[in-house]
C-alpha positions in Angstrom: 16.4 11.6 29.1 17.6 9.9 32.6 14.2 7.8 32.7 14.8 6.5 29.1 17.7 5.4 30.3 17.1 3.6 32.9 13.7 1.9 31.3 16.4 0.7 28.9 18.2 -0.9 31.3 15.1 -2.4 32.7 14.3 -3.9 29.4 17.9 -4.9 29.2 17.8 -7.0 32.1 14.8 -8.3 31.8 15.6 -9.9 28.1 18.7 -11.4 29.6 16.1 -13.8 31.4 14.1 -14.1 28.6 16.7 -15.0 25.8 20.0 -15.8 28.0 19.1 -19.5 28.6 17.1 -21.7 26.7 13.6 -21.8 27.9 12.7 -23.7 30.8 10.1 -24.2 33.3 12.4 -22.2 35.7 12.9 -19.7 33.4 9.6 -19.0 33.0 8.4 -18.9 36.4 11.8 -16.4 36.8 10.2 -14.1 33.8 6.9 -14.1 35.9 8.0 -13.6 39.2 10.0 -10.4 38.0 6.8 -9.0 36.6 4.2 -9.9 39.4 6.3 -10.1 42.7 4.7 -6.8 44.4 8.2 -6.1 46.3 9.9 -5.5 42.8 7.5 -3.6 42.2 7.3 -1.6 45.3 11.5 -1.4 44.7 10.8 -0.4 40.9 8.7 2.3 42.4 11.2 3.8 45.0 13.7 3.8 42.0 11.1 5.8 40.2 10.6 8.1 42.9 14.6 9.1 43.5 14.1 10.1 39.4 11.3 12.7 40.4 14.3 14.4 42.6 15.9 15.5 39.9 13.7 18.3 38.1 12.7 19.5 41.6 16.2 20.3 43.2 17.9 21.3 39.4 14.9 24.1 39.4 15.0 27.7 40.6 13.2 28.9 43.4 9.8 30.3 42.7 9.6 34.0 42.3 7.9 36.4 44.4 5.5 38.7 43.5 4.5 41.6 45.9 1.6 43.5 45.6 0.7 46.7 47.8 -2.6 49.0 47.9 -1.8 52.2 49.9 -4.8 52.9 52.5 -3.6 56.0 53.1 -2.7 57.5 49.7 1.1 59.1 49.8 1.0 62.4 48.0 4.3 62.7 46.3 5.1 65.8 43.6 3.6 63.8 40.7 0.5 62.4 42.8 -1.0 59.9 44.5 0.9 56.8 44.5 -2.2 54.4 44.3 -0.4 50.6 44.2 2.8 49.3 44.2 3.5 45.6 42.3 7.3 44.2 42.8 8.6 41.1 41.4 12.0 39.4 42.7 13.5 36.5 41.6 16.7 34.4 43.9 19.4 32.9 42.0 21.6 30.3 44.1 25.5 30.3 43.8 26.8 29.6 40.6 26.8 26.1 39.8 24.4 25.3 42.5 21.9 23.9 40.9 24.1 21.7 38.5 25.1 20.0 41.6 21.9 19.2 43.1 21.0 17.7 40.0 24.2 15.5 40.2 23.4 14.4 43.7 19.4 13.6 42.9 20.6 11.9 39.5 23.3 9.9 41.9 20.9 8.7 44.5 18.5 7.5 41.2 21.6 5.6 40.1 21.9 3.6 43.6 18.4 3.7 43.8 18.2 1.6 41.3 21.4 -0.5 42.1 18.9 -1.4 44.8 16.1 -2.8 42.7 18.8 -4.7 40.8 19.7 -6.3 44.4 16.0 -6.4 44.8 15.4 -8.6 41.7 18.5 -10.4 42.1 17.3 -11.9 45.6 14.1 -12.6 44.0 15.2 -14.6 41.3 17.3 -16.5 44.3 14.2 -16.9 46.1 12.7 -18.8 43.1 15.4 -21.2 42.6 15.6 -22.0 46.8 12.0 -23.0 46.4 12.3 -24.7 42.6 14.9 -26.9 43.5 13.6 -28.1 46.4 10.7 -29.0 44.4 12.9 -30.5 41.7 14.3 -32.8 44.4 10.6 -34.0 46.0 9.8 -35.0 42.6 12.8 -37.3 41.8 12.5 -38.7 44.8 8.7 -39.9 44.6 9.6 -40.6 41.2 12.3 -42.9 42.6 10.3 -44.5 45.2 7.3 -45.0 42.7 10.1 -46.8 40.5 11.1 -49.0 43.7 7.6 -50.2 44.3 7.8 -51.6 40.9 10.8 -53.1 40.9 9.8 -54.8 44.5 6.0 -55.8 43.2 8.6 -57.9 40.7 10.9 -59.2 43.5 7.6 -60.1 45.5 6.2 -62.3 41.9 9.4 -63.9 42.2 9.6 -65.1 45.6 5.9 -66.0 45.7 6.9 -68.2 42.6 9.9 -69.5 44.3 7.8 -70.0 47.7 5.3 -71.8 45.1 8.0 -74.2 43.9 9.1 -75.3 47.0 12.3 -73.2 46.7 11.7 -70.5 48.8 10.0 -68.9 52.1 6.9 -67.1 52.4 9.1 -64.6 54.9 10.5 -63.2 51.7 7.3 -62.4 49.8 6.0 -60.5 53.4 9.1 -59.0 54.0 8.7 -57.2 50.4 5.3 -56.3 51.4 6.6 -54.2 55.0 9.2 -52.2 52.4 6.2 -51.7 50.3 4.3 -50.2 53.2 7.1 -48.2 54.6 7.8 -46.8 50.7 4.5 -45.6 50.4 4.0 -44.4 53.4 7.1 -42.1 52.4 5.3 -41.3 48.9 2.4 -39.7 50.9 4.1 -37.8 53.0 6.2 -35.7 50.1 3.0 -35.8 48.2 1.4 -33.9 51.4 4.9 -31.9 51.8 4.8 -30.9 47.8 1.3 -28.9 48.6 2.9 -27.0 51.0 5.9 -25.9 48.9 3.7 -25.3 45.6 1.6 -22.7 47.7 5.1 -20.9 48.7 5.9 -21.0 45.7 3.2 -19.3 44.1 2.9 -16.3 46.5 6.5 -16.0 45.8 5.3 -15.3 42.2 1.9 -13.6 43.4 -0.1 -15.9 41.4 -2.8 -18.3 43.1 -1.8 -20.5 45.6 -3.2 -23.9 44.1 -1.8 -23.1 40.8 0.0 -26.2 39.1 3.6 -26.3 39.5 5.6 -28.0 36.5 9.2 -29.0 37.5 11.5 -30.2 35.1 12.7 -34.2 35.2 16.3 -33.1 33.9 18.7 -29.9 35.1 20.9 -28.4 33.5 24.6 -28.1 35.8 26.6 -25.3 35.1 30.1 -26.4 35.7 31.6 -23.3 35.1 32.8 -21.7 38.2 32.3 -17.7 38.0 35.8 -16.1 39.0 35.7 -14.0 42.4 36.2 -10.9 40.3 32.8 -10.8 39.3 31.9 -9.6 42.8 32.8 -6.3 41.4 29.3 -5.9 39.6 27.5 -7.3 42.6 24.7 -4.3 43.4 25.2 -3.5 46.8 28.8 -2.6 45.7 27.7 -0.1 43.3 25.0 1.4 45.3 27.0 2.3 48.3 29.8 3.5 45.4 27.1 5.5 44.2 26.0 6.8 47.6 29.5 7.8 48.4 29.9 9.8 45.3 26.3 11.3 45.9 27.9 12.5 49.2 30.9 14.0 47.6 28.4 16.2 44.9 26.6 17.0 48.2 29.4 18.3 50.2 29.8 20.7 47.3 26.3 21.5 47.5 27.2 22.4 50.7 29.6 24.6 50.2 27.8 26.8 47.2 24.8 27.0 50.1 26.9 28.9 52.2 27.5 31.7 49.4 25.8 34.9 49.1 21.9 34.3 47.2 21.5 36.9 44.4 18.3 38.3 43.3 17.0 40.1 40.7 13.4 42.2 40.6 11.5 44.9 39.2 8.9 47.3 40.9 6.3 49.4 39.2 4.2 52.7 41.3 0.7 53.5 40.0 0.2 57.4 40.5 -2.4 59.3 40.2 -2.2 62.6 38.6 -3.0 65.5 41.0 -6.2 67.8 39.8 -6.0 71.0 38.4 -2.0 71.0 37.9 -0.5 70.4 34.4 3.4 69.7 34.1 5.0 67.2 32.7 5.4 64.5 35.1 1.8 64.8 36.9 0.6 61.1 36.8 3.6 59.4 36.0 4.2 56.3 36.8 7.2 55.1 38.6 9.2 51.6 38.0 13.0 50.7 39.4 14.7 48.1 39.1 16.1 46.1 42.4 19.3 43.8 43.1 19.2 41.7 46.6 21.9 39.9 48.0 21.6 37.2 51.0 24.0 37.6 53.7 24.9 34.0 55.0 26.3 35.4 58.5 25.3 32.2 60.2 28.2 30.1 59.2 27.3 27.2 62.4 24.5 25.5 59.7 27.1 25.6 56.8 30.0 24.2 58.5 27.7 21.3 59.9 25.9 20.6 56.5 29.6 20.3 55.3 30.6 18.1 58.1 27.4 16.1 58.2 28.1 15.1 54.0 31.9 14.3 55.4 30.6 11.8 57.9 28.0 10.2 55.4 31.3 9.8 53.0 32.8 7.8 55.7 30.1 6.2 56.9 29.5 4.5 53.0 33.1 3.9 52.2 33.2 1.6 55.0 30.1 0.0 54.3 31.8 -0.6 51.1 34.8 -2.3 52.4 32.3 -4.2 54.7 29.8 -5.5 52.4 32.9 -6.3 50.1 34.4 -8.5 52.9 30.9 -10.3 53.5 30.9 -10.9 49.4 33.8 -12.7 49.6 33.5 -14.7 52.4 30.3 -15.7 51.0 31.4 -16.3 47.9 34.4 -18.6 49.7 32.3 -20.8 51.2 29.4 -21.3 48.6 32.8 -22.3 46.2 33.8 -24.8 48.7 30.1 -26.1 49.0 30.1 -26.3 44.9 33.3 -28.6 44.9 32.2 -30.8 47.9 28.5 -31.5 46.0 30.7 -32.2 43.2 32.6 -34.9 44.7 29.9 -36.2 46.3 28.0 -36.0 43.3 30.4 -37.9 41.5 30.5 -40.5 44.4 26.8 -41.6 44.7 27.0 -41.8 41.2 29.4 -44.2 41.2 27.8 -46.2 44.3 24.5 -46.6 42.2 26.2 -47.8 39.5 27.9 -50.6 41.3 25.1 -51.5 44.1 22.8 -52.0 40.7 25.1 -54.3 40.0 25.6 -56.2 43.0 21.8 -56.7 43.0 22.0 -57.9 39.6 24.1 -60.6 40.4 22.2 -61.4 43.7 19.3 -61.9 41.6 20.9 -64.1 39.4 22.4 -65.8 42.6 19.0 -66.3 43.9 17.1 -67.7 40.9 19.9 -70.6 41.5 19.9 -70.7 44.9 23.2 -69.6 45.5 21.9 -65.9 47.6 20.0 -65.2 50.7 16.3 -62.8 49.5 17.0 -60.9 52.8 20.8 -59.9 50.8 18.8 -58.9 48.2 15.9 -57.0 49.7 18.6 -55.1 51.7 20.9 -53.9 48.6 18.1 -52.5 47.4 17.1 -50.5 50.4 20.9 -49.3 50.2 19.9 -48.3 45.8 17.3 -46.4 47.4 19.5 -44.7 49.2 21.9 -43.9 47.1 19.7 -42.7 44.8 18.2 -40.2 46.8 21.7 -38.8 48.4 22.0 -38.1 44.7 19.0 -36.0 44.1 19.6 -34.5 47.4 23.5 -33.5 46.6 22.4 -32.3 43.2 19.7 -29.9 44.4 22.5 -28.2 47.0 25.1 -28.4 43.9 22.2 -25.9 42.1 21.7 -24.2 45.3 25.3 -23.6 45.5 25.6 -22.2 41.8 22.6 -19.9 42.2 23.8 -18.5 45.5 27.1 -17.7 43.5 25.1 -16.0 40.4 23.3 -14.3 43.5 26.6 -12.5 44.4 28.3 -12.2 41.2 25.0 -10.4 39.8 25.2 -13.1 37.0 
């Protein structure tokens, strides 16, 4: 009943990856990374071990069965007593074993708080490695786009130079940002190779596999409230661990009570020759009772004391982990407002360098601007460009470190 429970929640948690978003390339590579990454596994499989636990410390001991062969038969008035078979079986303190089963079930529960943390980092891991990816993209795609638009500058001063209008300085000093541009495209080209193999053992799937990013990101605006920290995973599992030490110190407690057990013995006799009454032969059988003394109350009192301490020690883990959530969650707030600003500022500079260079160009084709002007606002472009990508990238960074925490 407690495993279909908890494949439920599996099944739970993985559909909120598969149908909470629309589908994405991200959002596939997150689907396959939960179902290949060997250390979710290996987490899935220590939750899965905590459940075995359970049936073992909620069972009763195993009884004990005695069997005896006299070697030297004992005569008694009936006869020989032959054999003797005794059978005994220990029942712990009442309610004993209802609270093992509570601690094992317990430690399952933050076992598996831990594979939720488990597959929470994972799915961070993914995105710190996505979105880096997502930004090397845009910005060859960007530079690719630059070489174009400076292939059509060159045309133009060649023509100008052709004319008599212009300098052949400006067509070469088009061709040195050409060099230096795709020089630049190489290296992220030979950078991207590195990244697509991380990103694939991240995902245990071949290391030259292809990689598809997408062109456009979705960006969640929405700011998840602090509250949520609440559901964050390591919270519950030391939550879980404290009340696990709580059912143990009972535990405790009922192990320092008297043991009762219960048995039955049964005599083979022999009947003695040549004698005829009514009990020669007769088999003997008794019924026992034995109780365990627990005199040695040094073990109790420190099992009791140790489960104390473990309470302590988890509570303030707790408060510790809680005070690391929030401090985290502080700063990767202020790190989502400042990409937001500066989002909103490159923005805005793109939109007015491209126009500057718009009326340069027009400027030039009359003689009124400098090429050099030119060639230089678009080097700036460039860079405003890629600030862009680059701010947007640690704007999704931000959000997905804030998901991380609230356990969205």
């Amino acid at each position: 009943m407690i495993m279909n429970r908890y494949n439920i929640y599996l099944l739970l948690f993985i559909a909120s990856i598969s149908f909470g978003f629309a589908q994405s390339n991200l959002d596939e590579y997150a689907e396959y990374a939960l179902q290949n990454n060997p250390g979710l596994k290996a987490s899935y499989a220590e939750f899965e071990i905590a459940l075995q636990q359970i049936p073992q410390v909620s069972s009763l001991e195993d009884p004990t069965l005695r069997v005896s062969s006299f070697g030297k038969m004992v005569e008694t008035r009936t006869g020989q007593q032959m054999a003797r078979f005794s059978l005994e079986q220990m029942f712990p303190w009442f309610g004993t074993l209802k609270e093992q089963k509570n601690v094992a079930a317990l430690n399952a529960e933050a076992a598996f708080e831990s594979y939720k943390l488990e597959r929470n980092e994972l799915l961070l891991n993914v995105k710190e490695l996505y979105y880096p990816l997502f930004e090397l993209d845009e910005a060859v795609r960007l530079n690719e786009a630059n070489l174009k638009i400076l292939e059509t500058m060159k045309t133009l001063a060649i023509s100008r130079f052709q004319n008599g209008n212009g300098k052949l300085s400006d067509a070469l000093r088009v061709d040195i940002m050409t060099n230096e541009i795709q020089t630049d495209i190489n290296i992220l080209k030979e950078k991207r190779k590195s990244m697509v193999i991380a990103f694939n053992k991240l995902l245990n799937r071949d290391a030259m596999a292809e990689v598809l990013v997408d062109q456009q990101v979705e960006l969640n605006t929405t700011l998840v409230s602090r509250d949520s920290l609440a559901n964050n995973p390591q919270l519950e599992a030391l939550r879980k661990k404290v009340l696990a030490a709580q059912a143990q110190e009972r535990v405790a407690t009922k192990q320092g009570m008297p043991k009762l057990g219960l048995g039955f013995e049964y005599i083979i006799t022999q009947k003695r020759p040549e004698m005829t009454f009514a009990d020669n032969g007769q088999d003997a059988y008794m019924a026992m009772v034995s109780v365990s003394l627990p005199i040695y109350r040094k073990k109790y009192k420190a099992m009791v004391k140790e489960t104390q301490l473990m309470q302590t020690s988890f509570t303030a883990m707790q408060q510790q982990v809680e005070n690391n959530l929030i401090a985290q969650y502080e700063i990767a707030s202020f790190e989502l407002e400042q990409k937001r600003q500066q989002m909103a500022l490159y923005q805005k500079q793109v939109m007015q360098t491209n126009q500057i260079i718009s009326l340069l160009l027009t400027a030039y084709g009359n003689e009124q601007a400098d090429f050099e002007e030119i060639l230089s606002m678009q080097q700036t472009l460039l860079k405003y460009e890629l600030l862009e990508v680059t701010v947007k990238k640690e704007y999704l960074l931000a959000i997905a470190k804030i998901e991380y925490l609230t356990s969205r």
